[in-house]
N, CA, C and O atoms as a printed pandas DataFrame, in Angstrom:
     atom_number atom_name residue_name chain_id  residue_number  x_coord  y_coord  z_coord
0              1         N          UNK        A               1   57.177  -11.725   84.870
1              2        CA          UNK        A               1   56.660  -11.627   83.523
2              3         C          UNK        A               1   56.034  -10.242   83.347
3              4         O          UNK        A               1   55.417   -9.649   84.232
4              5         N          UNK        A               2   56.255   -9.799   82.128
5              6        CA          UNK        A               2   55.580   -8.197   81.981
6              7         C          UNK        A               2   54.399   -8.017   81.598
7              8         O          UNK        A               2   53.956   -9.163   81.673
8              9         N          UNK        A               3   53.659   -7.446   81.277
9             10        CA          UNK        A               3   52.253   -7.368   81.552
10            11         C          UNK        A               3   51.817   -7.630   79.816
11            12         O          UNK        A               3   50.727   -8.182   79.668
12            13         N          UNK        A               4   52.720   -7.212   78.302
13            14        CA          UNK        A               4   52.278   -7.792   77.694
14            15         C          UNK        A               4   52.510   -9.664   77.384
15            16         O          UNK        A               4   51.556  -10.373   77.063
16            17         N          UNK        A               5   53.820  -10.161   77.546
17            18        CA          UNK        A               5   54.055  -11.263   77.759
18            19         C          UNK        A               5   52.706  -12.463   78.713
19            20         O          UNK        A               5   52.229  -13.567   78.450
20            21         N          UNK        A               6   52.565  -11.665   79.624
21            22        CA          UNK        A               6   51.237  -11.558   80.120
22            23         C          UNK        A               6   50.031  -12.484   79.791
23            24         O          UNK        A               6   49.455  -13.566   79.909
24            25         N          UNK        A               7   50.087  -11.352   79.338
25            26        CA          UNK        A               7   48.723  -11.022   78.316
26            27         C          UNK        A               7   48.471  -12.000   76.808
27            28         O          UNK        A               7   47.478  -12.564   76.349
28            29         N          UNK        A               8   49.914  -11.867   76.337
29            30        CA          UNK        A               8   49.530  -13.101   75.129
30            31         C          UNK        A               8   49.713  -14.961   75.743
31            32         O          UNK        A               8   49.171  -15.871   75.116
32            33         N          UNK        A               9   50.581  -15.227   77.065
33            34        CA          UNK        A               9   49.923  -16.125   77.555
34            35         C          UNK        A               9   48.992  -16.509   77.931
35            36         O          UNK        A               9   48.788  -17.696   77.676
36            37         N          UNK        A              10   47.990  -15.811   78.674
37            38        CA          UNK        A              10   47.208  -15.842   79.093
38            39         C          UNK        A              10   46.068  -15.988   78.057
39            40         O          UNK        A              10   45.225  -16.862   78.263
40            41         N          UNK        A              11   45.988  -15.334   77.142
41            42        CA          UNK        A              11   45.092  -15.512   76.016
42            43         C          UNK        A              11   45.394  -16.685   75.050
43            44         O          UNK        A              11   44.385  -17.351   74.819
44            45         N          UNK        A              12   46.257  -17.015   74.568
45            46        CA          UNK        A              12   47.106  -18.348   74.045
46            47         C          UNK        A              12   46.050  -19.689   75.057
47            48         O          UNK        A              12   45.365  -20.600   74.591
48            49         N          UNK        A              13   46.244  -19.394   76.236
49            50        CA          UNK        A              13   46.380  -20.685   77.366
50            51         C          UNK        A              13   44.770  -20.790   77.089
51            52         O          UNK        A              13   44.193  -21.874   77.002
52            53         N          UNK        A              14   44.189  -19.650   76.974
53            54        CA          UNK        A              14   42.765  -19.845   77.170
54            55         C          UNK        A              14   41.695  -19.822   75.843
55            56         O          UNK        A              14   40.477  -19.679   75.946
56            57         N          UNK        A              15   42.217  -19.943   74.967
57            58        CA          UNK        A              15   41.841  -20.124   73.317
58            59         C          UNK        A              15   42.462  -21.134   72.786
59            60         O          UNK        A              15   42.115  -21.517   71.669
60            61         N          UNK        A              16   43.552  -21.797   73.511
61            62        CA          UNK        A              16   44.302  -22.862   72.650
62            63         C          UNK        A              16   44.350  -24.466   73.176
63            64         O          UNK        A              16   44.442  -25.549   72.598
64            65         N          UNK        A              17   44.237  -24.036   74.584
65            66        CA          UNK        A              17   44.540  -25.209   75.502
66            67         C          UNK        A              17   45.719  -25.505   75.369
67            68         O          UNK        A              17   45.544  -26.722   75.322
68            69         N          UNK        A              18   47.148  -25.347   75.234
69            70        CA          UNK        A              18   48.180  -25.963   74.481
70            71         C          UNK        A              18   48.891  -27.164   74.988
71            72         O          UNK        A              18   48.811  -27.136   76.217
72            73         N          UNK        A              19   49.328  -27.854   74.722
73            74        CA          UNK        A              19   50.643  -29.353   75.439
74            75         C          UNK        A              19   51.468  -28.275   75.357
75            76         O          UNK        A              19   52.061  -28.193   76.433
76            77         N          UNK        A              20   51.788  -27.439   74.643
77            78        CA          UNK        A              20   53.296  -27.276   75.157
78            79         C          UNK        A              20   52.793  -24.985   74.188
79            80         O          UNK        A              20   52.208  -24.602   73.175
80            81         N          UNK        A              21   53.465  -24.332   75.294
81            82        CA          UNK        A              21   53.604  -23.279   74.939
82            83         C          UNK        A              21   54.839  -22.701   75.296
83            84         O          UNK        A              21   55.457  -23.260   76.202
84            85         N          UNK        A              22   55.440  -21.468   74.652
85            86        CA          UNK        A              22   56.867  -20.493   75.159
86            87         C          UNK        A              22   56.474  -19.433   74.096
87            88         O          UNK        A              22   56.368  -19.396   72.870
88            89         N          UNK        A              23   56.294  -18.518   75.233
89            90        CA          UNK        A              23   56.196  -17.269   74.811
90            91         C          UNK        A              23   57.715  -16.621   74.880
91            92         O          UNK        A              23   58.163  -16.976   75.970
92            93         N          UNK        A              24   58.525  -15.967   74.311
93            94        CA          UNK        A              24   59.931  -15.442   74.451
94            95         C          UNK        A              24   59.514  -14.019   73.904
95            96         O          UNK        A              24   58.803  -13.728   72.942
96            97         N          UNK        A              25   60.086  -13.337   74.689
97            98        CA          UNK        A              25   59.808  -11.147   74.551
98            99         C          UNK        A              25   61.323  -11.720   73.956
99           100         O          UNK        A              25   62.119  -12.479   74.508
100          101         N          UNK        A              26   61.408  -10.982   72.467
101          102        CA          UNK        A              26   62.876  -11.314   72.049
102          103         C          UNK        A              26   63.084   -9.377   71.604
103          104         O          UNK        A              26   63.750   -9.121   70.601
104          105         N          UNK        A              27   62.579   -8.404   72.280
105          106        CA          UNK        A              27   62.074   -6.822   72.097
106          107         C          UNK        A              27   64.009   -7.147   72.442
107          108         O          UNK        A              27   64.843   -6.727   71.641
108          109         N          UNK        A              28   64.344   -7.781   73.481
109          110        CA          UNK        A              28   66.094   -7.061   73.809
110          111         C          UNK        A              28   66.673   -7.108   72.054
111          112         O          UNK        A              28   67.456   -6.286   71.580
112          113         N          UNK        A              29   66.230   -7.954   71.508
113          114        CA          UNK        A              29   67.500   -8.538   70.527
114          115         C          UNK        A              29   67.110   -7.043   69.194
115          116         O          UNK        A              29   67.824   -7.017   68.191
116          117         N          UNK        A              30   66.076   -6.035   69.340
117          118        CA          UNK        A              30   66.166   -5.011   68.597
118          119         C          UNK        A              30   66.313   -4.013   69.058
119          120         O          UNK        A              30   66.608   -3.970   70.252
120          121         N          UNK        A              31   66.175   -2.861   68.340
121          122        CA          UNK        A              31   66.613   -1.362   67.790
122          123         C          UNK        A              31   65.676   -1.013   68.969
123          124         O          UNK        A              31   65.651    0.160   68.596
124          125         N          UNK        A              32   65.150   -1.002   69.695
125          126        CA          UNK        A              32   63.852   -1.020   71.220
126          127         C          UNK        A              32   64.056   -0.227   72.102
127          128         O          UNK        A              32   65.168   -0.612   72.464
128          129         N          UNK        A              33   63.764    0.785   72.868
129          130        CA          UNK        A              33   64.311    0.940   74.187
130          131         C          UNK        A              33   63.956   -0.127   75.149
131          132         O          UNK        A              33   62.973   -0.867   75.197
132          133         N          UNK        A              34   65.216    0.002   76.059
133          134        CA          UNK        A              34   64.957   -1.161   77.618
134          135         C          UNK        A              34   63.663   -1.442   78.212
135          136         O          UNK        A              34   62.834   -0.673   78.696
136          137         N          UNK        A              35   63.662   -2.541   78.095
137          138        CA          UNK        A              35   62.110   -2.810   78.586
138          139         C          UNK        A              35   60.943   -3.094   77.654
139          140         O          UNK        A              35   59.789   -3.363   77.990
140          141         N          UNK        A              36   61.357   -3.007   76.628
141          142        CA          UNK        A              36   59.899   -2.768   75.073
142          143         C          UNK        A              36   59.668   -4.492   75.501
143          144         O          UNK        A              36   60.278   -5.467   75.940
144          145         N          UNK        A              37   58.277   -4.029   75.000
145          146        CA          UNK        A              37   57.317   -5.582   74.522
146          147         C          UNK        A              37   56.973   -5.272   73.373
147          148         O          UNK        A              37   55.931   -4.689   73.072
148          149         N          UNK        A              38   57.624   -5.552   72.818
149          150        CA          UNK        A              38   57.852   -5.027   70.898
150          151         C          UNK        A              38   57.650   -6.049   70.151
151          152         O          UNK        A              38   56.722   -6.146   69.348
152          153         N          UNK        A              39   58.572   -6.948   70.379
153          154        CA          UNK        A              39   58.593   -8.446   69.233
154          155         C          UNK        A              39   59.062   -9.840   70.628
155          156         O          UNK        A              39   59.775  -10.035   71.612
156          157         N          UNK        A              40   57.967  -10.505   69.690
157          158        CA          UNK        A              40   57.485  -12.039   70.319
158          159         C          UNK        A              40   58.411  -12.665   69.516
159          160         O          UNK        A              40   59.255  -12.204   68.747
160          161         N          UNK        A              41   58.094  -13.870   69.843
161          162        CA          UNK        A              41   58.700  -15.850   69.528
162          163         C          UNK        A              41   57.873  -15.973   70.041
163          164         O          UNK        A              41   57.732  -15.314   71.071
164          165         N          UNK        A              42   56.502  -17.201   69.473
165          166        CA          UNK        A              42   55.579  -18.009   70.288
166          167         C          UNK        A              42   55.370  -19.479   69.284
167          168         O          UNK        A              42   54.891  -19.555   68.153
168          169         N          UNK        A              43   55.927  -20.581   70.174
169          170        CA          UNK        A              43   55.612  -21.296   70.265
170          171         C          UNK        A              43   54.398  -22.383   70.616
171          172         O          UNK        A              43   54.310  -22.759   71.785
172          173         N          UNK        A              44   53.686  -22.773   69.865
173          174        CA          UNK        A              44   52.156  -23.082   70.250
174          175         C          UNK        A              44   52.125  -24.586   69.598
175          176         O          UNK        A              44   52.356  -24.918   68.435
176          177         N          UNK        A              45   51.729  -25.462   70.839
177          178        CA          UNK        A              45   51.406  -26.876   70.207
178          179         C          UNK        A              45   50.315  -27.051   70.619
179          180         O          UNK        A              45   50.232  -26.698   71.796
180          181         N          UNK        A              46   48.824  -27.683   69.952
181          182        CA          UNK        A              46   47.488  -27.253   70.221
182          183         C          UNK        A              46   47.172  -28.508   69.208
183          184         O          UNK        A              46   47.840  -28.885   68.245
184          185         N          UNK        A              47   45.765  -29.111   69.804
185          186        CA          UNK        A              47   45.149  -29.963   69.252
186          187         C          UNK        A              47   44.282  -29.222   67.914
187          188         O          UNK        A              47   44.266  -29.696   66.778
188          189         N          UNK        A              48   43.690  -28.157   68.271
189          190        CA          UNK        A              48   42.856  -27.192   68.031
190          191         C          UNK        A              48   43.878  -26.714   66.150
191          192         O          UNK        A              48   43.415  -26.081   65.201
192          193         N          UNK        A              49   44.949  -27.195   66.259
193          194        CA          UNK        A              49   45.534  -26.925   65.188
194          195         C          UNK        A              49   45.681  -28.454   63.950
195          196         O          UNK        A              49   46.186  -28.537   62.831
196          197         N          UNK        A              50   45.140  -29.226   64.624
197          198        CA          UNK        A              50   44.939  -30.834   63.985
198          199         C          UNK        A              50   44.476  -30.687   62.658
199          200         O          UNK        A              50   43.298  -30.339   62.738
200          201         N          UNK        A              51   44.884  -30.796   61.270
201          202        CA          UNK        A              51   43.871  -30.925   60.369
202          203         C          UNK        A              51   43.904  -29.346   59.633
203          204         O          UNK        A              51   43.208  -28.980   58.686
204          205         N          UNK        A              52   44.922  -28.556   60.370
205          206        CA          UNK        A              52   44.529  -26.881   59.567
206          207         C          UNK        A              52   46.016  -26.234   58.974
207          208         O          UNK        A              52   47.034  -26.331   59.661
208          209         N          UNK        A              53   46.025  -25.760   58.020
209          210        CA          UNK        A              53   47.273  -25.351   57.379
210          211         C          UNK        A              53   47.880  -24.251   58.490
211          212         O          UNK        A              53   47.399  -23.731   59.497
212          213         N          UNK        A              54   48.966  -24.171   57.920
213          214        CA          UNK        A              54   49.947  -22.777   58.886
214          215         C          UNK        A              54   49.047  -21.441   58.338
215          216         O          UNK        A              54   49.416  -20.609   59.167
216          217         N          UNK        A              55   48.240  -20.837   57.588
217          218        CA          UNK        A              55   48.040  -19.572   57.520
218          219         C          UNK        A              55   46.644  -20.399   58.229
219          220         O          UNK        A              55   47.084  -20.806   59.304
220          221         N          UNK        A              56   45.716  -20.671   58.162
221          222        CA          UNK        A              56   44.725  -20.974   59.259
222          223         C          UNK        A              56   45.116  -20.795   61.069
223          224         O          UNK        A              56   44.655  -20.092   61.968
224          225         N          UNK        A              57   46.143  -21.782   60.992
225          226        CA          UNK        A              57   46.827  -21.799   62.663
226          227         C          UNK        A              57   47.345  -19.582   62.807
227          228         O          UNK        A              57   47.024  -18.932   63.802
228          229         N          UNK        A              58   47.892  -19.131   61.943
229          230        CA          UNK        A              58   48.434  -18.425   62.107
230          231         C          UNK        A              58   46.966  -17.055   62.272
231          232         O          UNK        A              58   46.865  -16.558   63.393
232          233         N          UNK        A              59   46.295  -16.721   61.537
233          234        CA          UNK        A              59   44.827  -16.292   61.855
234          235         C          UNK        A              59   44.218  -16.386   62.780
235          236         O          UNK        A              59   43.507  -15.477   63.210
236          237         N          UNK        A              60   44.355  -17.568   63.337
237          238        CA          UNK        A              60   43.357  -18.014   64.846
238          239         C          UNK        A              60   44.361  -17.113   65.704
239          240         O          UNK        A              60   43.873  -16.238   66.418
240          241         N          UNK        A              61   45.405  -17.250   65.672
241          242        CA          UNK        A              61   46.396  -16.634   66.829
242          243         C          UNK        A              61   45.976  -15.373   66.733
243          244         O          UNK        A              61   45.264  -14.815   67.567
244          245         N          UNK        A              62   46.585  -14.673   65.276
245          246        CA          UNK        A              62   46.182  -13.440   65.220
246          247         C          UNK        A              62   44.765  -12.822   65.780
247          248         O          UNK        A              62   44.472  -11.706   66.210
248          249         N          UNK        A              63   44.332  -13.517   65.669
249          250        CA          UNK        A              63   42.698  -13.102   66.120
250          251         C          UNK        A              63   42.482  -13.027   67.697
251          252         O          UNK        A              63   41.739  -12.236   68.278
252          253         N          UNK        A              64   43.255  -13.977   68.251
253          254        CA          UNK        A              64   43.116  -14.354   69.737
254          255         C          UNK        A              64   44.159  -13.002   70.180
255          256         O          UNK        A              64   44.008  -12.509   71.297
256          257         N          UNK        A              65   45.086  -12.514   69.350
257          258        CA          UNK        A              65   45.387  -11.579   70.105
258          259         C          UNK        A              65   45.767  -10.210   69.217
259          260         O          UNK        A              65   46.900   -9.761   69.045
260          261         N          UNK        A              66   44.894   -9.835   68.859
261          262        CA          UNK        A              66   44.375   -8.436   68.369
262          263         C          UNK        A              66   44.668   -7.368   68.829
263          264         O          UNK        A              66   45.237   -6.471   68.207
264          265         N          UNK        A              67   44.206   -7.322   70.326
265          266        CA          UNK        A              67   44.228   -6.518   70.777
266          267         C          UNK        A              67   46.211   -5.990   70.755
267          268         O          UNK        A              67   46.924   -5.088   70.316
268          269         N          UNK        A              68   46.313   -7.186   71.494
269          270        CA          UNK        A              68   48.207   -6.447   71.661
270          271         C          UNK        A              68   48.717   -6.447   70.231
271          272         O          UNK        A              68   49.647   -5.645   70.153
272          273         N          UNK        A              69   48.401   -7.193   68.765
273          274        CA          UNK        A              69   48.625   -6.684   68.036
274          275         C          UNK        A              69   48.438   -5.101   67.055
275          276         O          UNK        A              69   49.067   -4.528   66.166
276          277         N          UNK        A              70   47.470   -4.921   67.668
277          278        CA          UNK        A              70   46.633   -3.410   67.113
278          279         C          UNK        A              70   47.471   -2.508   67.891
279          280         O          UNK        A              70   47.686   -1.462   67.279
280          281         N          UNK        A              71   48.087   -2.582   69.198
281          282        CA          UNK        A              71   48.875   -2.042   70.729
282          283         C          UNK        A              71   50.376   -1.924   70.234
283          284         O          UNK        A              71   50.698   -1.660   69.075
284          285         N          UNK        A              72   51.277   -2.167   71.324
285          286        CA          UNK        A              72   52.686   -2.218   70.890
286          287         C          UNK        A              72   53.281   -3.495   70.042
287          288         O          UNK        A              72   54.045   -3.701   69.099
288          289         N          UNK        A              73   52.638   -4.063   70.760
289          290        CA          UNK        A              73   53.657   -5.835   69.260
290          291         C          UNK        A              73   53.838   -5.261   68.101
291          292         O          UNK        A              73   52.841   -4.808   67.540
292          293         N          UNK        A              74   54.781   -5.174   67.641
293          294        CA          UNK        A              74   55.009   -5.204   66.507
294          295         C          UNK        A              74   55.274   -6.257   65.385
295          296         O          UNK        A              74   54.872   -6.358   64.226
296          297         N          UNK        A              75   56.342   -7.219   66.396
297          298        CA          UNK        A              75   56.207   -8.174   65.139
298          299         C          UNK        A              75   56.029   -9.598   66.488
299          300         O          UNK        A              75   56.175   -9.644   67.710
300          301         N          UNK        A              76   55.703  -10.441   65.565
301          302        CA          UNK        A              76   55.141  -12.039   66.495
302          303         C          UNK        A              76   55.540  -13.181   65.242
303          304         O          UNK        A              76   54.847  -13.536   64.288
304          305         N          UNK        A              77   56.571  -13.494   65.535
305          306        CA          UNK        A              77   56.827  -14.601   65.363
306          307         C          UNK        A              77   56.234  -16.089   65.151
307          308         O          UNK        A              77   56.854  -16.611   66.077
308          309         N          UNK        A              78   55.417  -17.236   64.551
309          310        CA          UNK        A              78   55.059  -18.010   65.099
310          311         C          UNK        A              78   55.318  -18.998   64.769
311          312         O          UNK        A              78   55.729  -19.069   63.611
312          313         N          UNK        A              79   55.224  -20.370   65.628
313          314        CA          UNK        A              79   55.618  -21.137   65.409
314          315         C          UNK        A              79   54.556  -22.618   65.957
315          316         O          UNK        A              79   54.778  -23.156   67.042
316          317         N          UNK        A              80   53.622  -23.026   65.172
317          318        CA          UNK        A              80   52.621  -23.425   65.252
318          319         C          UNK        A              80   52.522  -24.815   64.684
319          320         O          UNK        A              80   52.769  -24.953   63.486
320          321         N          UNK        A              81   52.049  -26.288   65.709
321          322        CA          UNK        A              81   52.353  -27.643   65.288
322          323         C          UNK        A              81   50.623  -28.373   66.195
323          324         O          UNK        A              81   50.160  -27.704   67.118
324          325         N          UNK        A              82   50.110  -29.314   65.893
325          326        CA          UNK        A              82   49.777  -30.265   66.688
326          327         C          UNK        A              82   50.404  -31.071   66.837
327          328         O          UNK        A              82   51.225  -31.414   65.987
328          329         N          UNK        A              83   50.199  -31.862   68.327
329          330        CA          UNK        A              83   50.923  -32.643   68.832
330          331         C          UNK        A              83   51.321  -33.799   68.265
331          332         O          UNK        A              83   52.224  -34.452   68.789
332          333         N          UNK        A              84   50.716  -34.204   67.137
333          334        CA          UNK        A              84   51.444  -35.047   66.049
334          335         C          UNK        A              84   53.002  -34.519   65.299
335          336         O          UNK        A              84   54.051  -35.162   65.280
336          337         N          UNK        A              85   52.841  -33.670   64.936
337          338        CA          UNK        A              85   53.768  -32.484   64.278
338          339         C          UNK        A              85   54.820  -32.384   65.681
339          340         O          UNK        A              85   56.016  -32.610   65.501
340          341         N          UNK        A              86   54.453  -32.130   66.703
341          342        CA          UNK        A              86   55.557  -31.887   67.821
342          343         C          UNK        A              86   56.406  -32.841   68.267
343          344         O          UNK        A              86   56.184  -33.811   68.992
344          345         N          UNK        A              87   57.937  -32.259   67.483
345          346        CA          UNK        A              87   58.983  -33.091   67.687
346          347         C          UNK        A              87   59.690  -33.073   69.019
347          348         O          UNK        A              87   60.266  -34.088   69.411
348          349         N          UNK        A              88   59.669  -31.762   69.864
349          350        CA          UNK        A              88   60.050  -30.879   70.824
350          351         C          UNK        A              88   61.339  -29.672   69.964
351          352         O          UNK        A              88   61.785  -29.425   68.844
352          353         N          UNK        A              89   61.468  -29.253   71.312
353          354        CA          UNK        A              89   61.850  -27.743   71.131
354          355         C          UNK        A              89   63.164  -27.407   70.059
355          356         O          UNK        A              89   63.657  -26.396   69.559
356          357         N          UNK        A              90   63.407  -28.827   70.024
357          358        CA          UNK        A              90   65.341  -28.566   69.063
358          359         C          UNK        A              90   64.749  -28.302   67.494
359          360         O          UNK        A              90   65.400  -27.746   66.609
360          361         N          UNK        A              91   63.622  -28.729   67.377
361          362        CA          UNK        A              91   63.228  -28.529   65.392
362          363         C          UNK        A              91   62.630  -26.899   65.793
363          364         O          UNK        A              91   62.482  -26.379   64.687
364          365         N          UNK        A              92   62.302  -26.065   66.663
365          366        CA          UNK        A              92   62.054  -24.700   66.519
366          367         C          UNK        A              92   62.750  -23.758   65.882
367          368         O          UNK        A              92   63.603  -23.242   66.604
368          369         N          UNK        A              93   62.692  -23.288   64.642
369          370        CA          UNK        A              93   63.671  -22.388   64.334
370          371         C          UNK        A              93   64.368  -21.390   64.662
371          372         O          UNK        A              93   63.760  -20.375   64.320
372          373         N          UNK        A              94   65.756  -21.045   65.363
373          374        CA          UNK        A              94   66.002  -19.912   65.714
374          375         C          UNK        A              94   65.460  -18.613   65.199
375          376         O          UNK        A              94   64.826  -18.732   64.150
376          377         N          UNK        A              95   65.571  -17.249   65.747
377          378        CA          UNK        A              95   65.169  -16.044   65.076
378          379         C          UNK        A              95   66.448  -15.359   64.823
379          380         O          UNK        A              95   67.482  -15.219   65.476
380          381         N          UNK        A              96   65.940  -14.884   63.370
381          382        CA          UNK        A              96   67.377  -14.083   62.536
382          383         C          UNK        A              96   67.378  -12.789   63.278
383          384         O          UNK        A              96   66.412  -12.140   63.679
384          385         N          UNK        A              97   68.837  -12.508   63.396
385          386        CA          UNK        A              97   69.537  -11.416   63.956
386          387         C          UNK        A              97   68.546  -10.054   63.278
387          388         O          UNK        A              97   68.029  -10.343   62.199
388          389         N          UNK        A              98   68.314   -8.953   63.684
389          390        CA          UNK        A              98   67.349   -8.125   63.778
390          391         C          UNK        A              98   68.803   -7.410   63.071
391          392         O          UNK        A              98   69.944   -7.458   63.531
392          393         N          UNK        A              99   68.067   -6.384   61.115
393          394        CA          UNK        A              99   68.522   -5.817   60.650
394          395         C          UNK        A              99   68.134   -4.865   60.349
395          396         O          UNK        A              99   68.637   -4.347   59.352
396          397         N          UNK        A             100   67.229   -4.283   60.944
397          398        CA          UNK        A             100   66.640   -2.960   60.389
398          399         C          UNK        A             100   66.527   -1.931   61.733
399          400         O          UNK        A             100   67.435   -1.760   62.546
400          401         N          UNK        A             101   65.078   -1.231   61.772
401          402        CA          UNK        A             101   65.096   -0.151   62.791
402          403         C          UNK        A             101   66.373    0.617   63.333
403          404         O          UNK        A             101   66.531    0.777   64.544
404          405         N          UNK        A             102   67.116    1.004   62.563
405          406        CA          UNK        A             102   68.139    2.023   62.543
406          407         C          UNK        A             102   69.378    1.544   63.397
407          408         O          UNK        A             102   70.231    2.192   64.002
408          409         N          UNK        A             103   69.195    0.259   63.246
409          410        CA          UNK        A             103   70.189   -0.358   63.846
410          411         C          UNK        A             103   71.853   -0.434   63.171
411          412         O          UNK        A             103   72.134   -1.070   62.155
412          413         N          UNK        A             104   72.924    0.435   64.064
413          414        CA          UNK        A             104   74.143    0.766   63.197
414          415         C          UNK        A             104   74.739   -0.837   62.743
415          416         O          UNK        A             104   74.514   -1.903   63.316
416          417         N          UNK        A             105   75.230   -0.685   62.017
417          418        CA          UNK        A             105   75.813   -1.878   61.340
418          419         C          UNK        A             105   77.237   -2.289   61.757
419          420         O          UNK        A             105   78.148   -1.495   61.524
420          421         N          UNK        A             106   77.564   -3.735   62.492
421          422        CA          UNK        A             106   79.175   -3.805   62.893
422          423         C          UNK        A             106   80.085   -4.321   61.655
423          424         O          UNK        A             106   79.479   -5.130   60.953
424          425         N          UNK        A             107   80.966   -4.129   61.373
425          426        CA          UNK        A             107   81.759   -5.203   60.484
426          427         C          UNK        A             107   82.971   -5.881   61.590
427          428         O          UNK        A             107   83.749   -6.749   61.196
C-alpha cells in the first residue's frame, strides 16, 4: 500500500470505526504519471453515519482528511452508507471513464 492510500485508511479506520471499508487509488485510470496518488474511490460503511444526510457524511470525511486533500488528492470519490443502508459491494457505483486532464481522445 502507498503511503497516501495509507494514510486515508488509516484515518478513515480511526474516525469512523467502519463494518466495511475499500479504499481504491483509481490515479492509474487518469491523465497521472505512474505511481500518482491523485484520485480515490472510498467506500465507507459507519454507524457514525446513522441518521445524517450524504453532504453531512461527506464533510465529516472531508474533514478527517484535509490534510491529503489540501496535498496531492485531487479528486475522492465517495461512497457513504450505514449499516442499515449496506446492501454490499454490487449496489457501489462504478467510476466514469476519466475525460479530461489532456487526455487524447480514441474513436
Amino acid at each position: 500500500m502507498k503511503p497516501t492510500e495509507a494514510s486515508i485508511t488509516h484515518k478513515l479506520t480511526e474516525t469512523f470505526e467502519p463494518s466495511h471499508l475499500e479504499v481504491h487509488n483509481e490515479s492509474h485510470q487518469h491523465n497521472v504519471p505512474p505511481g500518482s496518488e491523485s484520485h480515490f474511490k472510498v467506500v465507507l460503511v459507519s454507524e457514525v453515519f446513522t441518521g445524517k444526510r450524504q453532504v453531512q457524511r461527506h464533510q465529516a470525511v472531508y474533514g478527517a482528511l484535509s490534510e491529503e486533500l489540501a496535498g496531492q488528492v485531487h479528486a475522492l470519490a465517495l461512497h457513504t452508507y450505514s449499516p442499515e443502508e449496506w446492501t454490499g459491494p454490487q449496489n457501489v457505483p462504478g467510476s466514469p471513464a476519466c475525460m479530461g486532464g489532456g487526455q487524447e481522445e480514441t474513436n
